[in-house]
N, C-alpha and C positions, 0 to 999 in steps of 0.2 A: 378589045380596044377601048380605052379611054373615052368620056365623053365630055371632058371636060375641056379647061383652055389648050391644052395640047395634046393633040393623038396620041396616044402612048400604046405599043402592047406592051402589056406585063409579061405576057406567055414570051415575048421573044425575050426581054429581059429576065425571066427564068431562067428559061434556055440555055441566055450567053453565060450567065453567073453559071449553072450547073458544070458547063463546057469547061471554064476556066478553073473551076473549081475540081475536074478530074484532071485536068491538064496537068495543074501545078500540083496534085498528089501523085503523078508522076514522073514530076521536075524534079527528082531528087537523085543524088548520086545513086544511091544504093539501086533506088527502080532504074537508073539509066545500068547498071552494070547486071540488073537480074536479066533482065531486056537480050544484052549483049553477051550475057550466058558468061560473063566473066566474072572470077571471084576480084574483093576489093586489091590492090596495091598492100603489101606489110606497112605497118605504120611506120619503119623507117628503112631504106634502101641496104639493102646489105653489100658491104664494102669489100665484100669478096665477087661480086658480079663481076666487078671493073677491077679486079685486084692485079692486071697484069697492066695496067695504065698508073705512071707516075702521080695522074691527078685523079684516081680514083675516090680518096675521100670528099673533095672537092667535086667530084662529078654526082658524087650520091646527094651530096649535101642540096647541088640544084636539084636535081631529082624530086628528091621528096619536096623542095620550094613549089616546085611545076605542080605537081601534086595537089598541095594545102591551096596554091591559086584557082586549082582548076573545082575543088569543092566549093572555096569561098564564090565563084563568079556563080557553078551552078545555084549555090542556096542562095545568093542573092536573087535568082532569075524566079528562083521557087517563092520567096518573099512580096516580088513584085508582083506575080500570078495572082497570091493572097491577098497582096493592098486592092488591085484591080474588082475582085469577087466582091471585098467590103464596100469598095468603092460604087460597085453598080446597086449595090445592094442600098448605100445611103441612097440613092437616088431613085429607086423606086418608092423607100420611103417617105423623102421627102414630096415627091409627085403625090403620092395617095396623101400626105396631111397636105396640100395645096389641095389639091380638088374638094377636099371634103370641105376646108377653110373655107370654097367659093361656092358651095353651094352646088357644086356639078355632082 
């Protein structure tokens, strides 16, 4: 613990950074689908699935939409993971050059 103008532990601020920092290296499609023991989606829905539906082409075409949103939301979540780890990480930095600035 800190003994400077604010309590700090660094160890729990280690901690939370390491936490989030395996979190969000498993915030990723790929690791959520190894996980679930599923292989990825084809990169584009094949139009013979639905080939006995009038609006088959049309139903694939969402399909793969559903798809490309559901990567894009996950790597957003995984990005956010990352800013958060950098984020606690300025601030232990900043903490230790304040202390050392006051003399603590």
């Amino acid at each position: 613990m800190s003994q400077g103008l604010v309590g700090v532990s660094y160890k729990a601020l280690d901690e939370c950074r390491t936490q989030i920092n395996i979190a969000a290296k498993k915030f990723s499609v790929d690791e959520i689908l190894k996980i679930g023991q599923r292989p990825p989606p084809a990169e584009q829905t094949d139009v013979n699935l639905f080939a006995k539906l009038d609006v088959a082409r049309e139903l694939t075409t969402q399909v793969d939409a559903i798809w490309v949103a559901v990567r894009v939301e996950i790597d957003s979540g995984q990005l956010k993971l990352e800013s958060v780890e950098r984020a606690l990480d300025d601030v232990e930095t900043n903490l230790r050059k304040a202390e050392t600035a006051s003399g603590a």
